[in-house]
Wavefront OBJ file of the C-alpha trace (Angstrom):
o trace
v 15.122 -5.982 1.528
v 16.112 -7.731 -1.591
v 19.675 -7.815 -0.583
v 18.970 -9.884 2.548
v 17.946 -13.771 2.394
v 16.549 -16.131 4.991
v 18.549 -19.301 5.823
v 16.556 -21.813 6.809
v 19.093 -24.955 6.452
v 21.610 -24.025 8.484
v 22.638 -27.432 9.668
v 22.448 -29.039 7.025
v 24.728 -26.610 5.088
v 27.472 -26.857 8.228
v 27.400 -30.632 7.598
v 28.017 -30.614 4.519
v 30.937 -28.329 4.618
v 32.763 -30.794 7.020
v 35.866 -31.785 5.825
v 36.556 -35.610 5.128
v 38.435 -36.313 8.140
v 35.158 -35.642 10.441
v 32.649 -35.677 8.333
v 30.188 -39.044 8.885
v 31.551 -38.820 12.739
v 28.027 -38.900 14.402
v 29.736 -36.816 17.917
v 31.275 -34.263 15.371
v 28.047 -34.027 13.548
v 25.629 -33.651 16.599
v 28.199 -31.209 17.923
v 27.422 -29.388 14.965
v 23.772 -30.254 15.128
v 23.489 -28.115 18.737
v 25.870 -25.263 17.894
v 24.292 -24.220 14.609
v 21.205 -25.265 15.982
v 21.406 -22.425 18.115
v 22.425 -20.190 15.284
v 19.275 -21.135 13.574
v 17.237 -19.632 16.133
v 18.995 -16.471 16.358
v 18.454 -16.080 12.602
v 15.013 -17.658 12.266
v 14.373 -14.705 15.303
v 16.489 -11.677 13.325
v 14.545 -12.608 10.012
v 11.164 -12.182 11.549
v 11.899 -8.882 13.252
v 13.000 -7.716 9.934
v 9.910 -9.193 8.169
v 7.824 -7.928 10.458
v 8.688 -4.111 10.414
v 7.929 -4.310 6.942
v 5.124 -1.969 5.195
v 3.673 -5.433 3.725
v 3.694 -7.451 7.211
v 3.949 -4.563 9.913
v 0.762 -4.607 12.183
v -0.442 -2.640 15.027
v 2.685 0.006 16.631
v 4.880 -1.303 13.797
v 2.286 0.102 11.006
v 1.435 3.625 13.290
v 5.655 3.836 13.416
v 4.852 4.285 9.342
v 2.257 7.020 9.652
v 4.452 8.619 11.824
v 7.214 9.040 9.376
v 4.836 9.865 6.661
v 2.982 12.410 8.427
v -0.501 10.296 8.164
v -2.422 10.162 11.047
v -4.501 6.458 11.204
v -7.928 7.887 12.375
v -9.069 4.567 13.677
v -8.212 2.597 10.148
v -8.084 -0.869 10.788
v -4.528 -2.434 9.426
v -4.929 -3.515 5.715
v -7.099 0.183 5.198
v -4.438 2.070 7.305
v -1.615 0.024 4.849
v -3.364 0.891 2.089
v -3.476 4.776 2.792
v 0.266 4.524 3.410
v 1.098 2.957 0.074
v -0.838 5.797 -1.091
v 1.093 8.489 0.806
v 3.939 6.883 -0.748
v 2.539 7.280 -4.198
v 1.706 10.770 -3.841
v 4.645 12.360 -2.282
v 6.973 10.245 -4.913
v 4.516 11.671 -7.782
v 5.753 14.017 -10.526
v 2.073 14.575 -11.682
v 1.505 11.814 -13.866
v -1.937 11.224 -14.602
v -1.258 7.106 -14.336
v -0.434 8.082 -10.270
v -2.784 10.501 -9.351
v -5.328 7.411 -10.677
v -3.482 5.055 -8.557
v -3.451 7.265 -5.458
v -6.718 8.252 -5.812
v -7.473 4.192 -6.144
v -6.024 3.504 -3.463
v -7.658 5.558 -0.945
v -11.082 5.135 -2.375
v -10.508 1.111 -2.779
v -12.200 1.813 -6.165
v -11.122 1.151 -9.609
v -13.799 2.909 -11.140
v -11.249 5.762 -11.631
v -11.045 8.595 -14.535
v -8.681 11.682 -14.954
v -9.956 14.356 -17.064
v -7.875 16.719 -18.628
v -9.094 20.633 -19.455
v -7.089 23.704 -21.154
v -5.161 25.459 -19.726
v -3.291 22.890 -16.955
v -6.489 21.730 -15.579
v -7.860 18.206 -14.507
v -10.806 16.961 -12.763
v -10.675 13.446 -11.416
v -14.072 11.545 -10.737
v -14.419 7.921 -8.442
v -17.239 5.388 -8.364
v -17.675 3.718 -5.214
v -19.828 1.381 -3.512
v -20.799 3.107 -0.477
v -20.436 6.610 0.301
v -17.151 7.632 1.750
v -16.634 9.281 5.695
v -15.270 12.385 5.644
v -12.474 11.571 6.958
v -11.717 9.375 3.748
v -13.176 12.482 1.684
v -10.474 15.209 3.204
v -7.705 12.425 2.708
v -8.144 11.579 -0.494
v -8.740 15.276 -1.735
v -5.292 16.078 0.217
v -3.219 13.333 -1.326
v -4.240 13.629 -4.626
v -3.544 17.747 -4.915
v -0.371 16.570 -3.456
v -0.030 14.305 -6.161
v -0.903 16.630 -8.561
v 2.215 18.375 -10.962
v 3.104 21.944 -9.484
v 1.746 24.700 -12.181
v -1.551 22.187 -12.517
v -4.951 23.219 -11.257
v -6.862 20.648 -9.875
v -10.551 21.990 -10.343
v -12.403 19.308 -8.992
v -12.449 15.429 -7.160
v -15.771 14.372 -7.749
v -17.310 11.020 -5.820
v -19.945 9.093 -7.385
v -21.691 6.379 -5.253
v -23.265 3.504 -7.523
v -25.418 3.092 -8.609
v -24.843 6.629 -10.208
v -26.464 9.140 -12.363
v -25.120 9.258 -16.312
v -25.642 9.156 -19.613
v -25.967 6.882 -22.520
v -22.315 7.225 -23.529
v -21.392 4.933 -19.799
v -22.125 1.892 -19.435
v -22.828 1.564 -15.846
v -24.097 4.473 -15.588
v -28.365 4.332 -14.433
v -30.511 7.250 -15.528
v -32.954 10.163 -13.203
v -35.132 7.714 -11.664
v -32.403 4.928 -10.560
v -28.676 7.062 -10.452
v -27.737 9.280 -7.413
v -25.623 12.522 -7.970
v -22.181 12.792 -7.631
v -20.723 15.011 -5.247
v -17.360 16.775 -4.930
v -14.875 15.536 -1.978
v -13.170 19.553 -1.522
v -14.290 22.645 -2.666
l 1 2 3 4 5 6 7 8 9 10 11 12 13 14 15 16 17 18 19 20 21 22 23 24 25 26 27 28 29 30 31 32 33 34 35 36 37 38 39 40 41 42 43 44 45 46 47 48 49 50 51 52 53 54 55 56 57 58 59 60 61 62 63 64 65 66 67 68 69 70 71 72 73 74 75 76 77 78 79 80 81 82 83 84 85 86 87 88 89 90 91 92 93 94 95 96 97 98 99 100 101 102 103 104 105 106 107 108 109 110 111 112 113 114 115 116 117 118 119 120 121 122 123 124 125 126 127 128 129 130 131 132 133 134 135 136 137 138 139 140 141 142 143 144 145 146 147 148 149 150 151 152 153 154 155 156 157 158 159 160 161 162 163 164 165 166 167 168 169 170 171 172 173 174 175 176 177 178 179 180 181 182 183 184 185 186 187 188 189 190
């Protein structure tokens, strides 16, 4: 898409590349007027349908023709969520197992940014979410998917671990609250 650019002055730009011997000739120039007039609309009307297929603007069929070539079902996600898995299916499947994309995956599908990637010997890691509210299970089986498929071949993934806030932790976090306030993590696959 960066190759392609909208024209939105067509007229104007076919005046002004009259030659001297018509240009300032109102017929010749409202001939031009209606003739690229008409051009206008075809490519005012071509832009949009490219615009519009677009993972950024696509909506509705356009968006579920996405899923369907990335093998992610929409499961009654409304546009911007269903979008936002997609990006994420992108993420994953482009992934070679860096830690900075299974965090931005895992982001993603969790709409959190509370995320952390922990790293155990031998080729282990455990990755752990805050949210807000808890997720559905859908959103639980998803994300546990995507991110093992984001994860580097040879590396075990030993645990995705949700924590709803406010959550239970120690001293050494911040937002963290203690027994009587935090609630208990819980892990999204087994």
């Amino acid at each position: 898409m960066a190759d392609l650019t909208h024209i939105e002055n067509l007229v104007e730009r076919a005046k002004a590349r009259l030659i001297g011997l018509f240009k300032g000739k109102p017929h010749v120039e409202d001939l031009v007027d209606v003739l690229v007039s008409q051009i206008q609309i075809a490519e005012d009307t071509a832009w949009s349908l490219v615009v519009e297929r677009t993972l950024d603007q696509a909506t509705g069929v356009n968006l579920d023709q996405y899923g369907t070539l990335l093998d992610e079902p929409r499961n009654g996600l409304e546009d911007d969520d269903y979008r936002r898995v997609l990006r994420a299916r992108v993420a994953a499947d482009d992934s070679d197992g860096e830690g900075d994309v299974i965090l931005d995956v895992v982001s993603r599908l969790t709409d959190s940014d509370n995320v952390r990637l922990t790293e155990a010997y031998p080729h282990t890691i455990m990755v752990s979410v805050v949210v807000d509210a808890p997720l559905t299970d859908d959103a639980r089986e998803r994300t546990a998917r995507m991110t093992q498929s984001a994860v580097m071949a040879g590396v075990n993934l030993c645990g995705l671990v949700e924590g709803v806030r406010p959550y239970f932790g120690f001293d050494d976090d911040p937002e963290a609250s203690g027994f009587d306030v935090g609630i208990w993590a819980e892990c999204m696959e087994d």
